[in-house]
N, C-alpha and C positions, 0 to 999 in steps of 0.2 A: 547507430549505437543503441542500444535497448539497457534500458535502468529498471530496476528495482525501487515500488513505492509502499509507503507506507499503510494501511488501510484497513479501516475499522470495519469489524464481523458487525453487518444489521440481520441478516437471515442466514438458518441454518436448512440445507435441502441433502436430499437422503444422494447417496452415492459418493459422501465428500466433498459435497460440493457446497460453499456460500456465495452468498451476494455481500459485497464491502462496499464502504463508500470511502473516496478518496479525499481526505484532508475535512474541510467543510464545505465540498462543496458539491452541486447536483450531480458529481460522475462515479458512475457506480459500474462495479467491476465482478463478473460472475468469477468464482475459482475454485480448483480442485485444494481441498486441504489435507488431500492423502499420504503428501509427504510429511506431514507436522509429525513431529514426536508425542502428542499429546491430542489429545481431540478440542477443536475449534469451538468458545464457546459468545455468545452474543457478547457484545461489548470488547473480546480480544482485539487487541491492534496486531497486524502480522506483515511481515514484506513479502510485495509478492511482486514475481516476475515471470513474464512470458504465459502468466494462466493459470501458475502453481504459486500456493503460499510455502515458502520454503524455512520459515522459523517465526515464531512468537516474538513481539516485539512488548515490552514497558510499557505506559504511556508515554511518558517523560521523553523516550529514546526515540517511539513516532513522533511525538511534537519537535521534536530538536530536529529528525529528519524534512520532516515538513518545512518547517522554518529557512534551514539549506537549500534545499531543492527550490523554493519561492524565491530565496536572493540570486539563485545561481540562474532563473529564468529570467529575474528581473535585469540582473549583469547582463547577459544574452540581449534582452532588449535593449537597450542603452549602448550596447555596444555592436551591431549586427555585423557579423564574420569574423569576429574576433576570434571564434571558432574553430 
């Protein structure tokens, strides 16, 4: 299964391409942002999947996602194969 996360623009590199970091923590994820409709600026939060950011994300909208994503891993833990 391959998901879609949330992940905040820290560098911008020429060809469309940034560096995110994911949620707060040390994983950081290179991506093409040539699908955006808008050009990728530091500090955007955007969801990306599979390599590509595929739309501009809120803050509010990445933190609520993030938040999900942490209980839905944590459920998974506490519960293995429940899956």
């Amino acid at each position: 299964m391959c998901l879609a996360i949330p992940a905040e623009v820290v560098e911008l590199h020429p060809n469309d391409m940034a560096r995110c970091r994911v949620g707060k923590s040390d994983t950081y994820v290179d991506v093409s942002t040539m699908l955006l409709e808008t050009a990728a600026e530091i500090g955007d939060y955007l969801i990306v999947h599979a390599g590509f950011a595929l739309r501009k994300l809120d803050f509010q909208e990445a933190q609520e996602t993030l938040r999900l994503l942490r209980q839905m891993a944590n459920i998974n833990e506490d519960s293995p194969g429940a899956f």
